[in-house]
PyMOL commands that place a pseudoatom at each C-alpha (Angstrom):
pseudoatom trace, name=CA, resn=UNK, resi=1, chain=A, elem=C, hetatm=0, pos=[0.000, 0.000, 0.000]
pseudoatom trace, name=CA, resn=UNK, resi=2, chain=A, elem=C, hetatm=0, pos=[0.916, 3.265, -0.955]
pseudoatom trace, name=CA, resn=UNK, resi=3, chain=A, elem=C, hetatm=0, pos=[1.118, 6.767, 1.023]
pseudoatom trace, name=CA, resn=UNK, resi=4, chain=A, elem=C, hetatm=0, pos=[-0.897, 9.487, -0.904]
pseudoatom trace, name=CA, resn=UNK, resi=5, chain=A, elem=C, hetatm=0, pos=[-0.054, 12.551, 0.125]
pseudoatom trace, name=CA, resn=UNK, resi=6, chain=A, elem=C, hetatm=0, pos=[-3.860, 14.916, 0.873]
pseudoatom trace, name=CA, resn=UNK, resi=7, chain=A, elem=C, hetatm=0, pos=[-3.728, 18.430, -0.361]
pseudoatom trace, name=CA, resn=UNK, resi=8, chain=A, elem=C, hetatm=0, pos=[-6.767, 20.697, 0.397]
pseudoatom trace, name=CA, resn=UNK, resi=9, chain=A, elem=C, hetatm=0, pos=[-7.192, 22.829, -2.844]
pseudoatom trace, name=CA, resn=UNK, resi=10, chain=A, elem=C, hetatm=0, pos=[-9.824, 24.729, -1.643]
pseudoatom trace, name=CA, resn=UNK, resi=11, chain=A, elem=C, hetatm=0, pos=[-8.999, 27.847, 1.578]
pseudoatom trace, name=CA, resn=UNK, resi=12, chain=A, elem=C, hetatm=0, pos=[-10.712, 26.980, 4.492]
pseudoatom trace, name=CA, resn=UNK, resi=13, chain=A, elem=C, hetatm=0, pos=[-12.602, 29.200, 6.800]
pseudoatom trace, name=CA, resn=UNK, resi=14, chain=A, elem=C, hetatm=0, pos=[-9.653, 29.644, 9.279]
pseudoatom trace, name=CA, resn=UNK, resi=15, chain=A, elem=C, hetatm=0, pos=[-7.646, 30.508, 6.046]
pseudoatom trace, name=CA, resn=UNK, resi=16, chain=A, elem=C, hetatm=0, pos=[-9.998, 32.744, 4.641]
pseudoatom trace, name=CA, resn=UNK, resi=17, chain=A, elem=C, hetatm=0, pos=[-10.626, 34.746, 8.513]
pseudoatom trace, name=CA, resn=UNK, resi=18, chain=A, elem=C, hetatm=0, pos=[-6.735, 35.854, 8.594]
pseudoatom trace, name=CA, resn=UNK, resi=19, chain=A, elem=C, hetatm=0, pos=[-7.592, 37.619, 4.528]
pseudoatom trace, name=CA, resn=UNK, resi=20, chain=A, elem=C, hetatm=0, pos=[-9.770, 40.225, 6.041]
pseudoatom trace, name=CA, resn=UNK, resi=21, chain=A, elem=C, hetatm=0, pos=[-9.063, 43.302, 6.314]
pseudoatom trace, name=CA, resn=UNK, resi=22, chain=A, elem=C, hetatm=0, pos=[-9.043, 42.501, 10.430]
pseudoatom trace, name=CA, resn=UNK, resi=23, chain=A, elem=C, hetatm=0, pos=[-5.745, 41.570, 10.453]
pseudoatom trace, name=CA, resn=UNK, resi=24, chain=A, elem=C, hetatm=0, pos=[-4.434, 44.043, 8.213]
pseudoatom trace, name=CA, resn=UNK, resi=25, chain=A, elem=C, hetatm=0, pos=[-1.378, 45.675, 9.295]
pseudoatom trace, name=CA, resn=UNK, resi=26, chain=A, elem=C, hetatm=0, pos=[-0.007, 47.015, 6.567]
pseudoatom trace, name=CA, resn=UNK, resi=27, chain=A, elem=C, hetatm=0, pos=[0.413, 50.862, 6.060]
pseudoatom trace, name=CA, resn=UNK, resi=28, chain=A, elem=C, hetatm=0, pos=[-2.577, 51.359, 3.633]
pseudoatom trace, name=CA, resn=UNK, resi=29, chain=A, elem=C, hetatm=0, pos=[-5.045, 52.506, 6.154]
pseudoatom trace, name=CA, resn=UNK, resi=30, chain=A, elem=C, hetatm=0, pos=[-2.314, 55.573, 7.513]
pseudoatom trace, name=CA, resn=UNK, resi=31, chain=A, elem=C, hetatm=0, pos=[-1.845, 59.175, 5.570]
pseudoatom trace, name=CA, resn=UNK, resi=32, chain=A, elem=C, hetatm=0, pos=[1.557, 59.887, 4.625]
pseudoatom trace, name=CA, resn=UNK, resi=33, chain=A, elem=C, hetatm=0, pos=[1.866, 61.509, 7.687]
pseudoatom trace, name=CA, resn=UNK, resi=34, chain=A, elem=C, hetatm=0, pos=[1.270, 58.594, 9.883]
pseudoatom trace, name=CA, resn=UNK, resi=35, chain=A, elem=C, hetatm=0, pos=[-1.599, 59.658, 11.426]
pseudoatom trace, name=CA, resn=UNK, resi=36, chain=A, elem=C, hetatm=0, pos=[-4.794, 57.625, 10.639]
pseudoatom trace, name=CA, resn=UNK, resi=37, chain=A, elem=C, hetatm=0, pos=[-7.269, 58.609, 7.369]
pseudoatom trace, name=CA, resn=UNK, resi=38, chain=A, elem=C, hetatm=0, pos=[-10.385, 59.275, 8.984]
pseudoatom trace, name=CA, resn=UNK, resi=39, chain=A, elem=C, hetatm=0, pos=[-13.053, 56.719, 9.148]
pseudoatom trace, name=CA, resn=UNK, resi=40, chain=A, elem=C, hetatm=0, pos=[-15.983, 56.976, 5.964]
pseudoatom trace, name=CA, resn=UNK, resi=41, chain=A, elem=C, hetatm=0, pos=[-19.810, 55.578, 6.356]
pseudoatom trace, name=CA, resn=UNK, resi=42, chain=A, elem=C, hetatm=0, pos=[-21.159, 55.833, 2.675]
pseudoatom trace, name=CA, resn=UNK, resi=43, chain=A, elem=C, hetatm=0, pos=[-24.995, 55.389, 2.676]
pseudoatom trace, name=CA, resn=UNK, resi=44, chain=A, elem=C, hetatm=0, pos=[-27.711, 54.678, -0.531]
pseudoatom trace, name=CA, resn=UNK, resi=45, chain=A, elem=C, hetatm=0, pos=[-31.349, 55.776, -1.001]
pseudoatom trace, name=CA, resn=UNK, resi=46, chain=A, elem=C, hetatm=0, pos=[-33.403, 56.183, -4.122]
pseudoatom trace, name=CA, resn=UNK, resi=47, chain=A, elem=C, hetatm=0, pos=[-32.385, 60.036, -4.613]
pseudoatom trace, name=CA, resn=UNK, resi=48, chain=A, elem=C, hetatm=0, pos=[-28.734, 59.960, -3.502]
pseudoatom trace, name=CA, resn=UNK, resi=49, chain=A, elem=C, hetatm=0, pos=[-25.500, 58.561, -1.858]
pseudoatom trace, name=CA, resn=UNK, resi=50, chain=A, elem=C, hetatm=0, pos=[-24.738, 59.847, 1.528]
pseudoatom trace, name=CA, resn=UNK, resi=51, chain=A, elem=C, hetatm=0, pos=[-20.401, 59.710, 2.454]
pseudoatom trace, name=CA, resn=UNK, resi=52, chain=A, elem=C, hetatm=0, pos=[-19.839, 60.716, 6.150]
pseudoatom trace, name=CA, resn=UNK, resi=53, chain=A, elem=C, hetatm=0, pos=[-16.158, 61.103, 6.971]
pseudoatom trace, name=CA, resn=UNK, resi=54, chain=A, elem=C, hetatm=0, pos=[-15.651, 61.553, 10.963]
pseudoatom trace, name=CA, resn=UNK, resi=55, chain=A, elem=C, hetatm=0, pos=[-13.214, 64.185, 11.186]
pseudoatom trace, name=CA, resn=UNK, resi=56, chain=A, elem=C, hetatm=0, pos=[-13.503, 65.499, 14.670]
pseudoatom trace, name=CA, resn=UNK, resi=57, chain=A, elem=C, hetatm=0, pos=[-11.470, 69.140, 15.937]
pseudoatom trace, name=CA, resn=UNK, resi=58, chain=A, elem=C, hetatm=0, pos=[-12.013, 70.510, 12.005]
pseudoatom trace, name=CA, resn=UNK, resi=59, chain=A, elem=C, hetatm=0, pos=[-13.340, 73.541, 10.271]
pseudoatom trace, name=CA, resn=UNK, resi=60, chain=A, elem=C, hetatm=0, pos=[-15.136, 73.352, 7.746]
pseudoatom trace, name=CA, resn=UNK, resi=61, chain=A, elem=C, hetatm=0, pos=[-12.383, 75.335, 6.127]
pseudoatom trace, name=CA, resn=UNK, resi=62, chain=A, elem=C, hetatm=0, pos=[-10.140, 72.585, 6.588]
pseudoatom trace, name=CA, resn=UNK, resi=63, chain=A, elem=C, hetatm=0, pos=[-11.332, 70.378, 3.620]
pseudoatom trace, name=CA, resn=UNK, resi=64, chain=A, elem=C, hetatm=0, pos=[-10.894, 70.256, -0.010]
pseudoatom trace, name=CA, resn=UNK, resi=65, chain=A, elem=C, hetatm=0, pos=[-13.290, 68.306, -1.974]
pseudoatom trace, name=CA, resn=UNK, resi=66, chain=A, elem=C, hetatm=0, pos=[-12.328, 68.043, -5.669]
pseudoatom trace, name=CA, resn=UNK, resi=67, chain=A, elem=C, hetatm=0, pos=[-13.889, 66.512, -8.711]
pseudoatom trace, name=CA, resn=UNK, resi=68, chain=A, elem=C, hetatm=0, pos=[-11.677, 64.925, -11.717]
pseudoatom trace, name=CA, resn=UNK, resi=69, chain=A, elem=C, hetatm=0, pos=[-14.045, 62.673, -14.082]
pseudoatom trace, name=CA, resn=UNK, resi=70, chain=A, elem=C, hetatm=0, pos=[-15.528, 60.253, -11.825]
pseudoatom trace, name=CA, resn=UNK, resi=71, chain=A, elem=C, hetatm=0, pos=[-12.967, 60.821, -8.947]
pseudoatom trace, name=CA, resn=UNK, resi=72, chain=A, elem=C, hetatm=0, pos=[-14.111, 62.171, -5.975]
pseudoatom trace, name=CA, resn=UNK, resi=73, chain=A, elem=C, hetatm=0, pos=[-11.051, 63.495, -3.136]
pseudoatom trace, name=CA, resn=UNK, resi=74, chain=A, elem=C, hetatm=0, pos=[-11.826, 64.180, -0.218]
pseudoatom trace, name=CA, resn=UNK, resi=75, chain=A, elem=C, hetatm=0, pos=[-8.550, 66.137, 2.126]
pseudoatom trace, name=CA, resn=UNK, resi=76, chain=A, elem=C, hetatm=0, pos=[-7.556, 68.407, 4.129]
pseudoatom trace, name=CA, resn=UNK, resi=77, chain=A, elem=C, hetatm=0, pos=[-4.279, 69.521, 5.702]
pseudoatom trace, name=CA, resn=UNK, resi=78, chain=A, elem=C, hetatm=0, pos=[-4.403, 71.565, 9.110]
pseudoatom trace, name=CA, resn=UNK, resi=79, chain=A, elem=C, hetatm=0, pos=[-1.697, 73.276, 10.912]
pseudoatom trace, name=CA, resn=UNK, resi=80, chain=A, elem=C, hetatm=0, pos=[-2.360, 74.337, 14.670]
pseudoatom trace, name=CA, resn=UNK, resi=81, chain=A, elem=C, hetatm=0, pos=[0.250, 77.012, 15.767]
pseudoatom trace, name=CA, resn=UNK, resi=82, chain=A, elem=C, hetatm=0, pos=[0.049, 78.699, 18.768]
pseudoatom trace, name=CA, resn=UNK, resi=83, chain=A, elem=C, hetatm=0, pos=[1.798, 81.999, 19.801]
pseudoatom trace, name=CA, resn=UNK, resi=84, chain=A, elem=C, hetatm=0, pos=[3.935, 83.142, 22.779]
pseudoatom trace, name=CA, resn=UNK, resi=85, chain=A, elem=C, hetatm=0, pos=[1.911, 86.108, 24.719]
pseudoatom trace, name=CA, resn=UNK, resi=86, chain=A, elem=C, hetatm=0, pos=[4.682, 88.520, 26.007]
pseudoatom trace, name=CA, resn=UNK, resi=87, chain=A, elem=C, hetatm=0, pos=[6.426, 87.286, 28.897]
pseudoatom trace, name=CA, resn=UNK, resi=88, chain=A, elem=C, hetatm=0, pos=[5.959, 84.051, 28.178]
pseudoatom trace, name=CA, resn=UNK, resi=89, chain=A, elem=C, hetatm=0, pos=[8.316, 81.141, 26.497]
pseudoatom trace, name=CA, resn=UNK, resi=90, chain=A, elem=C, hetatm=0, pos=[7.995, 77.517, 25.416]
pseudoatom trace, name=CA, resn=UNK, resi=91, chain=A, elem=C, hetatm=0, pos=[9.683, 75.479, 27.501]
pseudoatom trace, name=CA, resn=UNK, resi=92, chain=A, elem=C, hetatm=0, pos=[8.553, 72.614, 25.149]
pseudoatom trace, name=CA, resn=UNK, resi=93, chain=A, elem=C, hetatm=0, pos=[6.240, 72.799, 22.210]
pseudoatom trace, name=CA, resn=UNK, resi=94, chain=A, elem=C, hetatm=0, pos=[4.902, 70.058, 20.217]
pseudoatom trace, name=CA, resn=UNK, resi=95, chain=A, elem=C, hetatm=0, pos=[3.653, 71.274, 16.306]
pseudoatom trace, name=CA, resn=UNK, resi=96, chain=A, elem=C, hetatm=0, pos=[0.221, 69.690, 15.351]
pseudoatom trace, name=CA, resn=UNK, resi=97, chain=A, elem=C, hetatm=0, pos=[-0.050, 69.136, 11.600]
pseudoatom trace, name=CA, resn=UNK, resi=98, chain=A, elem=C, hetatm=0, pos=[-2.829, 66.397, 10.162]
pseudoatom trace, name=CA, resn=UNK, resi=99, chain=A, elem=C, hetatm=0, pos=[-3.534, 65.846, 6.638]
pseudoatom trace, name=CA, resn=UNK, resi=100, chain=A, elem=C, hetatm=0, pos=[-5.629, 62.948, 4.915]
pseudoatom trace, name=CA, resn=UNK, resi=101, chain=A, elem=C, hetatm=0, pos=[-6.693, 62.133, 1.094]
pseudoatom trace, name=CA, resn=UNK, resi=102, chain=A, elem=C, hetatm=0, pos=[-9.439, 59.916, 0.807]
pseudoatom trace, name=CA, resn=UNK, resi=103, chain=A, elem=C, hetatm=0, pos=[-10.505, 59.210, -2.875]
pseudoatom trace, name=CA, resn=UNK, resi=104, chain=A, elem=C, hetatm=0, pos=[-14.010, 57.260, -4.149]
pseudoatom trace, name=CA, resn=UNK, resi=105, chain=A, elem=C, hetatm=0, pos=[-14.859, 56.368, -7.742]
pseudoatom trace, name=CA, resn=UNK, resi=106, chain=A, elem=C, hetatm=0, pos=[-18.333, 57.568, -8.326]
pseudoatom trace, name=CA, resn=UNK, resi=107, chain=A, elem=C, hetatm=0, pos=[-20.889, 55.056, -9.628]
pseudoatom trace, name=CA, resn=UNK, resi=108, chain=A, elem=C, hetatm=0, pos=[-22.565, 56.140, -13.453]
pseudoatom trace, name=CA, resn=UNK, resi=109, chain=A, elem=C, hetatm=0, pos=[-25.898, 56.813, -11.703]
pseudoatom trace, name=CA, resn=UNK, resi=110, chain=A, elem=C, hetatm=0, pos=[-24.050, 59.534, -9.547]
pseudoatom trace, name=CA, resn=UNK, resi=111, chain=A, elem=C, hetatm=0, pos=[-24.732, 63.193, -10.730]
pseudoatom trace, name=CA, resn=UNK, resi=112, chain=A, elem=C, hetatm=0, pos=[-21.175, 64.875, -10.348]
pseudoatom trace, name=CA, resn=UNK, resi=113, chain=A, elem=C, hetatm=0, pos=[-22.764, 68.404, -10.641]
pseudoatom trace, name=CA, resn=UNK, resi=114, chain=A, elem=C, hetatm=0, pos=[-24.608, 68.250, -7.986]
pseudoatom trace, name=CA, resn=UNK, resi=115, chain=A, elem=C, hetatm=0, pos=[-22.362, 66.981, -5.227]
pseudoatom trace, name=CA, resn=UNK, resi=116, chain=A, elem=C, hetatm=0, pos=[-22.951, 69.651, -1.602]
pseudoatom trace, name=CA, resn=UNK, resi=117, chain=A, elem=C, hetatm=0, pos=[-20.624, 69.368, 1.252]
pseudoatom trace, name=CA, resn=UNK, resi=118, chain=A, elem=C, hetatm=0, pos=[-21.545, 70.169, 4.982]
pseudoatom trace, name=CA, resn=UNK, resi=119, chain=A, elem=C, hetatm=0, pos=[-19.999, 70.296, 8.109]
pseudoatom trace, name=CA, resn=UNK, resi=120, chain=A, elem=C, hetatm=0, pos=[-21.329, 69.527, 11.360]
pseudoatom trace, name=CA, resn=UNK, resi=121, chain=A, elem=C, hetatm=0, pos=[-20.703, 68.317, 14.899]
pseudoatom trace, name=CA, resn=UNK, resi=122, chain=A, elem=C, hetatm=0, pos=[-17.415, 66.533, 13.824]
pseudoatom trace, name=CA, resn=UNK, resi=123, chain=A, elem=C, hetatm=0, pos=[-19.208, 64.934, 10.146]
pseudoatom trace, name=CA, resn=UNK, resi=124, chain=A, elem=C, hetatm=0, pos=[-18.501, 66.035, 6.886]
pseudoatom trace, name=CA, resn=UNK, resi=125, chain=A, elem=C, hetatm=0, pos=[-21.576, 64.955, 4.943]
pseudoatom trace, name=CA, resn=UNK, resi=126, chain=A, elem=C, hetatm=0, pos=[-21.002, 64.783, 1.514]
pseudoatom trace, name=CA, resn=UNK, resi=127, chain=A, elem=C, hetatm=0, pos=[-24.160, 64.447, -0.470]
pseudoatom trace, name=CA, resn=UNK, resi=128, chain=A, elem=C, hetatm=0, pos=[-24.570, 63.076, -4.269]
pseudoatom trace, name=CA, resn=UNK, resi=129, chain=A, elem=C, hetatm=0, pos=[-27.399, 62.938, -5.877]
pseudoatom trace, name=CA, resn=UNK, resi=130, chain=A, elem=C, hetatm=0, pos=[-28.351, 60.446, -8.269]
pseudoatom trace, name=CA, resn=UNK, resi=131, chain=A, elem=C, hetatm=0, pos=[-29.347, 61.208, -12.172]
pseudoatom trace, name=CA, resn=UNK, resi=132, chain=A, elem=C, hetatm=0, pos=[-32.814, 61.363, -12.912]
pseudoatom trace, name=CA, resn=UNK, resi=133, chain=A, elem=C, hetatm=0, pos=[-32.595, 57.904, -14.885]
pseudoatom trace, name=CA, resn=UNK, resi=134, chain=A, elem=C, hetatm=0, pos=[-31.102, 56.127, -12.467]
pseudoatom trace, name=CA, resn=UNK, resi=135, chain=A, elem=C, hetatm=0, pos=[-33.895, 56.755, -9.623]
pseudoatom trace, name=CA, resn=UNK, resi=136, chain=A, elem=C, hetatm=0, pos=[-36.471, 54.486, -9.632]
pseudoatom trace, name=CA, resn=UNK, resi=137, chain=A, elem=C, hetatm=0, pos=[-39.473, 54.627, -11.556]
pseudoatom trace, name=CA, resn=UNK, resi=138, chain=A, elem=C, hetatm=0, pos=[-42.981, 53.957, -9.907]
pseudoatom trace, name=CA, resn=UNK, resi=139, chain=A, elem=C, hetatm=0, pos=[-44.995, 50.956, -10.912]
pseudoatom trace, name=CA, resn=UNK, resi=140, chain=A, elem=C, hetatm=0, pos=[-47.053, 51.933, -13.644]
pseudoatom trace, name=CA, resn=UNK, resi=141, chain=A, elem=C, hetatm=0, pos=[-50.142, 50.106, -15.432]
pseudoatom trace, name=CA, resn=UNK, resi=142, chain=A, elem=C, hetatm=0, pos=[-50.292, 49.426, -18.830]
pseudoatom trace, name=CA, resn=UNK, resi=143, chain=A, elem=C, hetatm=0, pos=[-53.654, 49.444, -20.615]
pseudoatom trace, name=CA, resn=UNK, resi=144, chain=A, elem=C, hetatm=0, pos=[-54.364, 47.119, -23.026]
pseudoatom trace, name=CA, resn=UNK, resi=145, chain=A, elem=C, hetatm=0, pos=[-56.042, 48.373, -25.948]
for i in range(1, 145): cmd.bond("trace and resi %d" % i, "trace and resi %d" % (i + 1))
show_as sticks, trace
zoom trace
């Protein structure tokens, strides 16, 4: 009798649990600054897409949102100095500088001329409508003649 030597060809569960992006540790999820991209909740209806980026301590001044084709970047890049009053002096100062560049693809039912940005309570709320003929159309009856 003969050994046979089993290989599984097909990844298990246990195999397929370490793919995820759980146990991702690579550098993809960092700005080039090292400092964490904010985190992104992107939402559908039947008139729009909702993207919420969490972005906590900003202005709404803070943020660029630009438009290229079907490219849509969302970034920002925020400096906080702070000043010596007279009299005083820094006995140790630490510089604060974030920046993050998130970029989505649009889908080909987005409208891209119609995109509004607002800021509140620590959200940017990005709103993008869909195209006319992409919402969805009401049942209608058909006579028969």
């Amino acid at each position: 009798m003969s050994l046979v030597r089993f290989t599984n060809q097909v990844p298990s569960m246990f195999d397929r649990l370490f793919e995820g992006d759980l146990f991702d540790w690579s550098n993809r999820n960092y700005s080039l600054t090292n400092t964490t991209l904010p985190s992104v909740n992107i939402k559908e209806n039947a008139d729009a897409y909702k993207v919420e980026v969490a972005a906590p301590g900003f202005d709404k001044n803070d943020f660029k949102l630009q438009l290229d084709h079907d490219l849509l970047t969302i970034s920002s890049e925020k400096k906080v100095e702070t000043e010596a009053k007279e009299g005083e002096r820094f006995t140790k100062r630490e510089f604060s500088y974030q920046s993050f560049s998130r970029s989505f693809t649009l889908p080909q039912t987005a409208d891209g001329d119609r995109i509004e940005a607002s800021y509140e309570n620590g959200i940017l709320n990005v709103s993008i409508p869909k195209k006319e003929e992409a919402k969805p159309k009401p049942t209608r009856m058909i006579e028969i003649n």
